[in-house]
Every structure is written in structure tokens, then in C-alpha cells.
N, CA, C and O of each residue as an XYZ file, in Angstrom:
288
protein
N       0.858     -1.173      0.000
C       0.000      0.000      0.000
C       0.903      1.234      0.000
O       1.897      1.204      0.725
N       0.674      2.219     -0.677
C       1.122      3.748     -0.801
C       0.951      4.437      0.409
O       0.034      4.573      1.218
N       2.115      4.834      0.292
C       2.218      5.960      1.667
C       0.348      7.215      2.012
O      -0.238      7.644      3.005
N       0.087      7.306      0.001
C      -0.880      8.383      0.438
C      -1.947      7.275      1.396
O      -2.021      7.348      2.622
N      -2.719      6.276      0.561
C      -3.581      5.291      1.201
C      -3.185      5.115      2.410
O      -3.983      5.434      3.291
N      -2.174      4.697      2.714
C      -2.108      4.219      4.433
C      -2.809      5.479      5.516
O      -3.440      5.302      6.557
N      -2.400      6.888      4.775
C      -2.656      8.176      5.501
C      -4.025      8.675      5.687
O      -4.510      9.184      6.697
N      -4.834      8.333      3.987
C      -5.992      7.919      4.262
C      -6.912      7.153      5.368
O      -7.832      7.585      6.063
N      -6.276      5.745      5.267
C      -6.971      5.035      5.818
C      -6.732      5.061      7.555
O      -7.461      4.599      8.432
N      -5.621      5.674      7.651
C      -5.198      5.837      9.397
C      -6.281      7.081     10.035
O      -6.856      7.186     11.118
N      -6.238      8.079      8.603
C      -7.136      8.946      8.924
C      -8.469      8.543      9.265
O      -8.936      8.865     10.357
N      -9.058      7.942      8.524
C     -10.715      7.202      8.828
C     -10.521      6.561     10.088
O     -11.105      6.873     11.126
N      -9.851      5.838      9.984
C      -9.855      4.698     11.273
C      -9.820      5.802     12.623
O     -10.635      5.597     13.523
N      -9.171      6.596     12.704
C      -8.778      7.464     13.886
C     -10.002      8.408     13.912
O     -10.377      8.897     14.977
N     -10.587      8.648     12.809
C     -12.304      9.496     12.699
C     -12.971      8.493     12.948
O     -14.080      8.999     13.120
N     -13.067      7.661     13.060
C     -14.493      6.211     13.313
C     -14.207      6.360     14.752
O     -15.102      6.584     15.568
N     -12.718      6.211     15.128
C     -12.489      5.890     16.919
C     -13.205      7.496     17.123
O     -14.433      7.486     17.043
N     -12.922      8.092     17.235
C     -13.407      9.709     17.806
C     -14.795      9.616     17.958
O     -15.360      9.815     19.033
N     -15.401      9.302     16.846
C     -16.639      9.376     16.437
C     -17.636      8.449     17.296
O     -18.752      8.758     17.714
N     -16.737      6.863     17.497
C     -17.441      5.828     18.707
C     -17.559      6.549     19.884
O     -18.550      6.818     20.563
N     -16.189      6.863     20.036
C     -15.805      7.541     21.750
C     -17.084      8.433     21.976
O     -17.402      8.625     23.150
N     -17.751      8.923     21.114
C     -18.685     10.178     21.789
C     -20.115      9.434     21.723
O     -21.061      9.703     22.464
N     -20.113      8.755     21.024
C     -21.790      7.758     21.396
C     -21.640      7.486     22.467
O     -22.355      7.843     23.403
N     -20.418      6.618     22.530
C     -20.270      5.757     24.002
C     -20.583      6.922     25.435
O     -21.142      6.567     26.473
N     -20.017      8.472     25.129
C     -20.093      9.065     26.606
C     -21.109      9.408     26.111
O     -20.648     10.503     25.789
N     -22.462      9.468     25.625
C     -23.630     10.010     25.704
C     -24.673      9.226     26.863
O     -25.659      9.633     27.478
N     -24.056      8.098     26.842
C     -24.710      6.802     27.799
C     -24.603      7.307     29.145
O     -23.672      8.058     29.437
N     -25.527      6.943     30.045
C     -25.894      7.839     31.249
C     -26.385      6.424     32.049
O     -26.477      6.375     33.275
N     -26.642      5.450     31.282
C     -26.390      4.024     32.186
C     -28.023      4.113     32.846
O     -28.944      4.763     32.351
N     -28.076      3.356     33.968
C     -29.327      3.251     34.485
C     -29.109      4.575     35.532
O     -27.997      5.088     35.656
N     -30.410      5.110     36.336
C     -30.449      6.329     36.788
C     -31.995      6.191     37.745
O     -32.963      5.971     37.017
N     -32.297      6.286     39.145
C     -33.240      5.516     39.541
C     -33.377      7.381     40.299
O     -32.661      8.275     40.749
N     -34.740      7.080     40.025
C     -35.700      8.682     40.432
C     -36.924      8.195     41.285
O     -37.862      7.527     40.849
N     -36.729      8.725     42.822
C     -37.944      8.151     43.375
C     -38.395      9.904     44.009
O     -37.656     10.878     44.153
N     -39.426      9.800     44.196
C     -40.512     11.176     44.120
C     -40.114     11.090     45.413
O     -39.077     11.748     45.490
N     -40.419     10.573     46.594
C     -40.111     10.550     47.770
C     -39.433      9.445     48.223
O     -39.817      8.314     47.927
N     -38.278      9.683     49.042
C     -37.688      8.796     49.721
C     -37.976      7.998     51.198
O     -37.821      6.810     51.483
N     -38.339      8.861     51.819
C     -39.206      8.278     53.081
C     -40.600      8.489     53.285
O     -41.317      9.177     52.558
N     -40.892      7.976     54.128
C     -42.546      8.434     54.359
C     -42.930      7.905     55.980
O     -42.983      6.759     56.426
N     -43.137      9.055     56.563
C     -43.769      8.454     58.079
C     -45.123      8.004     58.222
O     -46.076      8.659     57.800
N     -45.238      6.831     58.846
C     -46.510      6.470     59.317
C     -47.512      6.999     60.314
O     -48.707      6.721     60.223
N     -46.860      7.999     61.558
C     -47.110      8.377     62.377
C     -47.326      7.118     63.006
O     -46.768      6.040     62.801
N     -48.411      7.493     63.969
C     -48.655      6.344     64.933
C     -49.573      5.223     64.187
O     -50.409      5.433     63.309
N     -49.116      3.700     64.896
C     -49.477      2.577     64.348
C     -50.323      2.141     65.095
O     -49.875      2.066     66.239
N     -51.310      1.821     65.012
C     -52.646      1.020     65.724
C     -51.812     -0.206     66.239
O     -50.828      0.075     65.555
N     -51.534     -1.017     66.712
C     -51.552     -2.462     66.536
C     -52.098     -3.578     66.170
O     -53.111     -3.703     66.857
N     -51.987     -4.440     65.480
C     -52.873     -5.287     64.692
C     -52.890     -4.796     62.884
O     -52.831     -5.525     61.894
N     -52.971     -3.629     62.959
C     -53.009     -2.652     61.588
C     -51.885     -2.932     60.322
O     -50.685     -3.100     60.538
N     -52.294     -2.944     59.429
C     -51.332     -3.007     58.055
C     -51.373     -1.846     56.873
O     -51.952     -1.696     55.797
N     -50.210     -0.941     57.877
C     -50.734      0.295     56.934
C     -49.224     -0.144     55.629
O     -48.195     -0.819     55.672
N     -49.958      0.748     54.577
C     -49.133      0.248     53.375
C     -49.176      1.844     52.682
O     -50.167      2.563     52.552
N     -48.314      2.017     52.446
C     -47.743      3.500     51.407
C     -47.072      2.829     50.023
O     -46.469      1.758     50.081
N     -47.235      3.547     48.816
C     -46.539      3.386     47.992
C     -45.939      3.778     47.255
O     -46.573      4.303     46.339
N     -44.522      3.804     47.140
C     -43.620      4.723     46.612
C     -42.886      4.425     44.732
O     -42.204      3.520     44.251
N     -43.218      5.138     44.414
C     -42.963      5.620     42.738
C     -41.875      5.198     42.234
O     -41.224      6.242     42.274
N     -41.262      4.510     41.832
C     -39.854      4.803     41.161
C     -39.808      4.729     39.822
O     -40.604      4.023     39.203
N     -39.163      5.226     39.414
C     -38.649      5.787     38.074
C     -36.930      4.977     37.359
O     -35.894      4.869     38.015
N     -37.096      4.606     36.144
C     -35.720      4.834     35.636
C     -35.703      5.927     34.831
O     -36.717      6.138     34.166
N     -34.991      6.499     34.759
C     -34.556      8.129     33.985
C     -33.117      7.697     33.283
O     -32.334      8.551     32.869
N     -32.946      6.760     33.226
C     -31.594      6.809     32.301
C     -31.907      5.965     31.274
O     -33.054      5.589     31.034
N     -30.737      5.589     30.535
C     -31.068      4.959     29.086
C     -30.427      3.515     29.078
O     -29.632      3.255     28.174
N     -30.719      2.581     30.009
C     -30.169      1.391     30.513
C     -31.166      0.951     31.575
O     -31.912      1.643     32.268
N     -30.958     -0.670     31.525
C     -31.901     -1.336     32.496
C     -31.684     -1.141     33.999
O     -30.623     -1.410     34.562
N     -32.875     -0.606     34.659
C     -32.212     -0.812     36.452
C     -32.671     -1.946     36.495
O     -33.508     -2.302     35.665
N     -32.317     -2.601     37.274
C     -32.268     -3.567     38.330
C     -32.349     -3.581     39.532
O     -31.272     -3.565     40.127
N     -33.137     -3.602     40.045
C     -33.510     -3.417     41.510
C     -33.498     -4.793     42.227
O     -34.410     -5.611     42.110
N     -31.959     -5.046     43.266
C     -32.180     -6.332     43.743
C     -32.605     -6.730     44.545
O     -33.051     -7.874     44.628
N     -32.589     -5.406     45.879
C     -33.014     -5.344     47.223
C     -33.303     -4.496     47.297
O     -32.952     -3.575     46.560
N     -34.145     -4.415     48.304
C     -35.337     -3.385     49.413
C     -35.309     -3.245     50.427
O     -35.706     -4.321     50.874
N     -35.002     -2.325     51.594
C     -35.172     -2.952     52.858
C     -35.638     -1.882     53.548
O     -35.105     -0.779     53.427
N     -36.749     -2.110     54.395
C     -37.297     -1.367     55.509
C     -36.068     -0.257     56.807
O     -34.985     -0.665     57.228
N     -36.605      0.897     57.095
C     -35.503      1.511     57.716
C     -35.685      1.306     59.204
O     -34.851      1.750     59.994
């Protein structure tokens, strides 16, 4: 191959990498949005099953996965 072609083609190749590199940082991955984070019950009767329910959201451009939950 000719010196010009190789210069060419190093050129493209090095514009394709540039060009990946910036799709790739547009990615923001998974991103978890909840409207409220806590919530008080106030006082509990006993015997009683009070239940609240809280919103969540993915806001990013990737799967969440939510593996665990746990009461505070």
C-alpha cells in the first residue's frame, strides 16, 4: 500500500475511533428517580397493616435492576 492510502486510511480509522468515543459518553447508564424517599406512618394502631406506595422511576437509558429493598 502507498504511503498516500495508508494516511488515508489511518485517517478514517482514527475518525471512526473519535466518532465511537462520543456515542459511548452520551450513555448515562441506568439512573433511579424516586418522588419521595421516606414516608412516616405516624402512629401505628396495633394489629393494623398500613401500606404506602412509593414511585420509582428509571430516567436513564439502561436497564435498572432493583435487587433489594429494605425497611428503615
Amino acid at each position: 500500500m502507498n504511503m498516500k492510502k495508508t494516511g488515508i486510511l489511518m485517517m478514517a480509522i482514527a475518525a471512526l475511533a473519535i466518532a465511537s468515543a462520543g456515542f459511548a459518553g452520551d450513555r448515562q447508564g441506568p439512573r433511579i428517580y424516586v418522588k419521595e424517599s421516606n414516608f412516616d406512618f405516624g402512629t401505628v394502631s396495633p394489629g393494623s397493616q398500613p401500606e404506602h406506595i412509593f414511585e420509582i422511576k428509571n430516567v436513564g437509558d439502561e436497564v435498572l435492576d432493583i435487587q433489594r429493598v429494605q425497611p428503615t
